[in-house]
Residue, then its C-alpha position, 0 to 999 in steps of 0.5 A: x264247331x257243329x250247329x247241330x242241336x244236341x239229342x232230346x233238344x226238340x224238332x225231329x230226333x237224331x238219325x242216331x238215336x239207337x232207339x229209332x225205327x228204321x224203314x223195312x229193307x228189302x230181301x237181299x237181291x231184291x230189285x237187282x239182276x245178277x250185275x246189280x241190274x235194277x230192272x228185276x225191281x218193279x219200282x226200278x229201270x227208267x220209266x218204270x214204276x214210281x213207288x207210293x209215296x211214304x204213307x200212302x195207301x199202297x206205299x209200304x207203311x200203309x195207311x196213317x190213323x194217328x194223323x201221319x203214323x203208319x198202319x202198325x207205328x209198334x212195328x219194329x218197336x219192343x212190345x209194350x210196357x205192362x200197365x203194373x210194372x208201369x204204375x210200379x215205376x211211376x210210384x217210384x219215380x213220385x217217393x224219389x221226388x217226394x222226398x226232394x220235395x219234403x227236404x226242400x219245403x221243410x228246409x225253407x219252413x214250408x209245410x203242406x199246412x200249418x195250423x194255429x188258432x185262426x185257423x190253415x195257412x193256405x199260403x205255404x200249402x200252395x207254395x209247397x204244390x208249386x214246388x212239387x209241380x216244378x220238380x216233378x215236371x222238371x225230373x220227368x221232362x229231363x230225364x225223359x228227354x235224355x233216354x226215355x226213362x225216369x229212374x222207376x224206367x230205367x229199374x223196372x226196364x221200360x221206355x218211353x218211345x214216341x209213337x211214329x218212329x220209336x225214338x226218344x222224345x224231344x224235350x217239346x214232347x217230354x214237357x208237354x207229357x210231364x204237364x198233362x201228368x203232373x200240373x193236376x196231380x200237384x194243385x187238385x186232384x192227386x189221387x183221382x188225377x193219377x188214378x184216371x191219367x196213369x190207368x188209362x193204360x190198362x183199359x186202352x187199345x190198341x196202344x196202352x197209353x195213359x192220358x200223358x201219353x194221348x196228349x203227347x203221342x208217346x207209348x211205353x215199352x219194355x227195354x228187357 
């Protein structure tokens, strides 16, 4: 019975992830002679020359300016996600979940707001934001972890990739973009908070992130 985590578990992802960058290989015959000899490599033979180390300022991947990502972390990768088809999914994503939201809250007798004569009732509102807070980071959390794509995503062919190597987010990752995206958004400033997070993509470079995907390390591109 394996002890390995399943995939999106957390920790570094699986070296099968589909989804994963993988190191550049080199020009067929590179670094071997015509028997396979290593000495035509500048790196090969005993004795010669040690590669740079990986990330290094004269390795292959460059230098590091996300703390530790290569020079270009997009190459290899799909290009990025446009920030309107990014916002198109996202809205789909907040009417799926909005209903769920409403079903539950109006089952239990819970409104966004009641008013009687002495005036609202503060209480079923906040307990309707906490409901709509937990769904939301729940569907986005999941579902990101699992594929990199909410169901707005996966319709509109967009992904969610983790900046250094590509790969679909761990859950550790996926939590904490859902939190910076979705805690404000159900217990203040919904609108503003959306505005402001979600379209930050359309004014950053060179990644086209949302604030979620600042605090996350993540990037969104295009699967089609």
């Amino acid at each position: 019975m394996t002890t390995e985590p399943p995939p999106g578990s957390g920790g570094e992802p699986p070296e099968d992830d589909p989804f994963r960058k993988q190191p550049p290989q080199p020009p067929q015959g590179h670094g071997q002679g015509p028997q396979g000899s290593p000495y035509d490599s500048p790196y090969g033979g005993a004795g010669g020359q040690q590669p740079p180390p990986y990330g290094g300022a004269g390795g292959p991947y460059g230098g590091d300016p996300y703390g530790g990502y290569p020079a270009d972390p997009l190459s290899g990768m799909p290009p990025l996600a446009d920030s309107g088809r990014r916002t198109l999914a996202r809205i789909i994503d907040m009417i799926l979940v909005a209903v769920v939201v409403w079903l539950l809250t109006w089952g239990f007798g819970v409104n966004e707001y009641d008013v009687d004569g002495d005036g609202v009732e503060v209480g079923k509102s906040l307990a309707q934001s906490l409901v709509a807070a937990l769904l939301y980071i729940a569907y986005d959390t999941v579902m990101t972890a699992r594929s990199g794509r909410t169901l707005g995503k996966k319709w509109l062919g967009l992904r969610v990739a983790n900046l250094d190597n590509g790969s679909t987010p761990s859950v550790q990752t996926s939590l904490v973009r859902a939190l910076v995206l979705w805690v404000p958004f159900a217990f203040c400033c919904a609108c503003l908070w959306t505005a402001v997070c979600g379209g930050w993509s359309f004014f950053d470079k060179p990644y086209k992130q949302g604030l979620h995907d600042k605090a996350a390390k993540t990037v969104v591109v295009s699967t089609g």
